[in-house]
C-alpha positions as CSV (number, residue, x, y, z in Angstrom):
1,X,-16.4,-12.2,16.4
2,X,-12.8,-12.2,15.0
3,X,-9.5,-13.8,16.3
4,X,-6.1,-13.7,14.9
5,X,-4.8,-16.7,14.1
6,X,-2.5,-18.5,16.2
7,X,1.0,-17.6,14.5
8,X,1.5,-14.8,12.0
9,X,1.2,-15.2,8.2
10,X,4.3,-13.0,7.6
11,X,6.8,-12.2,10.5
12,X,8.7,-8.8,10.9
13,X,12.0,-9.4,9.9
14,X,10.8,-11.5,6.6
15,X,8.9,-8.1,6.1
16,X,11.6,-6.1,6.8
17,X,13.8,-8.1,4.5
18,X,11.0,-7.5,1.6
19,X,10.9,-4.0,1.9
20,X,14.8,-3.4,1.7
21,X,14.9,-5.3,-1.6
22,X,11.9,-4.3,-3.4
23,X,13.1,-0.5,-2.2
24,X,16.1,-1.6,-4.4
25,X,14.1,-2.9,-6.7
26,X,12.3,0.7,-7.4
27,X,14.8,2.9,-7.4
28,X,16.5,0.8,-9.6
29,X,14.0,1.1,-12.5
30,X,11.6,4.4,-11.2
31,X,12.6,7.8,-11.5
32,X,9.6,9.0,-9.6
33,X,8.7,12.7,-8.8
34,X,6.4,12.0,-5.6
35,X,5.7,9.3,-3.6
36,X,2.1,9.1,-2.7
37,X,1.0,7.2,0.0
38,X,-2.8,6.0,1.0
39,X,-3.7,6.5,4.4
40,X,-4.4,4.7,6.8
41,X,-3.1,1.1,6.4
42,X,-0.5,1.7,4.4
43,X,1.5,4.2,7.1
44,X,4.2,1.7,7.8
45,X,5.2,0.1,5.0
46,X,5.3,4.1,3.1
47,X,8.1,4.9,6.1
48,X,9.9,1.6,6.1
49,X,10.3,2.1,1.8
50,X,10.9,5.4,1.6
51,X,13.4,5.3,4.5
52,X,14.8,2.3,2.3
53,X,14.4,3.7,-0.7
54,X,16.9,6.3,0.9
55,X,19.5,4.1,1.8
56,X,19.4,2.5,-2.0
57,X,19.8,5.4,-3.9
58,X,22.0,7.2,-0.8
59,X,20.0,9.2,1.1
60,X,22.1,12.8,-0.3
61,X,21.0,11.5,-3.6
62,X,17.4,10.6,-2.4
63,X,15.6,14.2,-2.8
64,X,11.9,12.8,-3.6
65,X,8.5,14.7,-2.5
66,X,6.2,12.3,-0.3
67,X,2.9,13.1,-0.3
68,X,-0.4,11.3,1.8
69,X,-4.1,10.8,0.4
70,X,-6.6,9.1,3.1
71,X,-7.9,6.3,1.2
72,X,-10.9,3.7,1.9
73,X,-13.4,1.5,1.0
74,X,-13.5,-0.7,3.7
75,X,-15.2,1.1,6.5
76,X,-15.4,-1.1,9.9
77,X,-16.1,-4.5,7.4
78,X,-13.7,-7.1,6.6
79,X,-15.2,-7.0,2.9
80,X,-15.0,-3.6,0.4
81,X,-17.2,-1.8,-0.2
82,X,-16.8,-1.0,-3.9
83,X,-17.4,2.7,-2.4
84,X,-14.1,4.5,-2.7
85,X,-13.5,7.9,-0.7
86,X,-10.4,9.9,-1.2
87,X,-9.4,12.8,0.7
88,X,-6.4,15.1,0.7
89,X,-5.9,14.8,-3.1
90,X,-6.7,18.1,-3.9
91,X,-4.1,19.5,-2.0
92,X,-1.3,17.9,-4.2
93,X,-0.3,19.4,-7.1
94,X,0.2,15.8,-9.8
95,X,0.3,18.5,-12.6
96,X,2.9,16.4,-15.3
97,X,4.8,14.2,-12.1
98,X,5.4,10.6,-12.1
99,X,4.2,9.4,-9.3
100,X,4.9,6.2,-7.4
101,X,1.2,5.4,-5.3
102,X,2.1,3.3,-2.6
103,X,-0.6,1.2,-1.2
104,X,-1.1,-1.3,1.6
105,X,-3.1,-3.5,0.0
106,X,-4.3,-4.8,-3.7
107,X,-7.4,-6.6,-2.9
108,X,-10.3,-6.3,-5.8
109,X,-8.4,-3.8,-7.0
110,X,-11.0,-1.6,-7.5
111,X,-9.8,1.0,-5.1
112,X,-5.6,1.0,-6.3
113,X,-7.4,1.3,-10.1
114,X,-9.6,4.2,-8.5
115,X,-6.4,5.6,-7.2
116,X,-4.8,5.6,-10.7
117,X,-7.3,6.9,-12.3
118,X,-8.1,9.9,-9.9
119,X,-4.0,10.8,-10.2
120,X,-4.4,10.8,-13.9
121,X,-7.4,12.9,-14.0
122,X,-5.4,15.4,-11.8
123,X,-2.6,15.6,-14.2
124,X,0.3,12.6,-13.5
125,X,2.6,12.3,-16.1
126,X,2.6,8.7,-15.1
127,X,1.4,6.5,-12.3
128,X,3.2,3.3,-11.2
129,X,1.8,1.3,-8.5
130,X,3.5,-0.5,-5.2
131,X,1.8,-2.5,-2.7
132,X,2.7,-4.7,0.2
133,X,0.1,-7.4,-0.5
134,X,-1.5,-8.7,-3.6
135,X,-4.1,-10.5,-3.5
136,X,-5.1,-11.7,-7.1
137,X,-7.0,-14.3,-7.0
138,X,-9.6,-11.7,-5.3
139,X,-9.3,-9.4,-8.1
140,X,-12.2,-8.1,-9.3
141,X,-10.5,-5.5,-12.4
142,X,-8.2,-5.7,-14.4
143,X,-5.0,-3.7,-12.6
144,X,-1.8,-5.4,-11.9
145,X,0.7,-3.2,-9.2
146,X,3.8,-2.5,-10.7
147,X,5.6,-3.4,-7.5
148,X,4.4,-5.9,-4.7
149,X,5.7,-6.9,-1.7
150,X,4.4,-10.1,-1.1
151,X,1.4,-12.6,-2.8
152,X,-1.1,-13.6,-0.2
153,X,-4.2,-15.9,-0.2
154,X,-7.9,-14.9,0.4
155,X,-7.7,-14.3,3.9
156,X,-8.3,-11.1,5.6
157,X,-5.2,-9.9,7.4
158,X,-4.3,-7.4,10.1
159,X,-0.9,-5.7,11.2
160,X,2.0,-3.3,10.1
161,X,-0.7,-0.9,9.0
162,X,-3.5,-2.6,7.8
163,X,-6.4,-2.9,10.7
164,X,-9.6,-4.4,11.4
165,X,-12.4,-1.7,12.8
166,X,-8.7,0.5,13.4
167,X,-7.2,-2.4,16.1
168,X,-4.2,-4.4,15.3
169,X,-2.4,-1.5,13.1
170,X,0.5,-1.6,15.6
171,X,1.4,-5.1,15.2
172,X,5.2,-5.0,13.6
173,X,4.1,-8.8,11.9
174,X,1.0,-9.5,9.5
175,X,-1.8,-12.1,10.8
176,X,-5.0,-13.5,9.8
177,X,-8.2,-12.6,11.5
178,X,-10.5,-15.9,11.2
179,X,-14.3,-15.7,12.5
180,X,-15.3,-17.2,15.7
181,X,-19.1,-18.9,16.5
């Protein structure tokens, strides 16, 4: 059995705040062709930056081609699987784009490094990374995102996107879950 924890571990506007400056942040050095997005915990922060991402550049400007991938290795587990599945990526034509993968999560890393190397086998030009949380000190290879919203400890953490068995996605903050006897 899981709880959450008692108050959240990142609150709404601090991520709110995040997004609009590392949105600012991107377009300031990334002249992507496509924004690619892993599905499913990453569905909120993807809007929230691209609609940012927008507003930086000025959205006539902003002309970019978003794309989604369903993405997982974690299954209805708190731990990964090593196993990654992608689906969806054969519909995307990567064919000499640089693409900007955005992900919820860097974790062991093993499934953002999969994601790389999957888009460069189908044909990127280049691949940079972005993800909302980074957890390093869980890393397991060597793969550092380009972009990252915030560092977090090991603790497994639920809300704006990311889920545990597919509850707590809706939540607008991020918590812990922490076992219960």
């Amino acid at each position: 059995m899981y709880k959450m924890s008692e108050k959240p571990l990142i609150r709404a506007d601090e991520i709110r705040e995040r997004v609009a400056t590392l949105a600012r942040e991107i377009v300031d050095v990334y002249d992507y062709d496509i924004l690619l997005s892993a599905l499913t915990g990453a569905y909120m922060f993807t809007a929230d930056l691209n609609r940012e991402m927008a507003k930086a550049q000025g959205a006539k400007a902003y002309n970019k081609a978003i794309a989604f991938i369903k993405a997982s290795s974690y299954g209805n587990s708190t731990t990964s699987s090593g196993k990654l599945q992608v689906r969806g990526l054969e519909k995307i034509d990567l064919k000499g784009k640089k693409v900007l993968m955005v992900d919820d999560i860097a974790d062991t890393g093993t499934t953002l490094l999969g994601l790389v190397n999957l888009l460069k086998e189908s044909g990127a030009q280049e691949v940079r990374t972005c993800v909302l949380l980074n957890k390093q000190e869980r890393r397991e290879v060597e793969i550092l995102a380009d972009f990252v919203g915030f560092e977090i400890a090991n603790e497994f953490v639920v809300g704006y996107g990311l889920d545990y068995a597919e509850n707590y996605r809706s939540l607008p903050e991020i918590w812990t879950l922490q076992e219960t006897d």
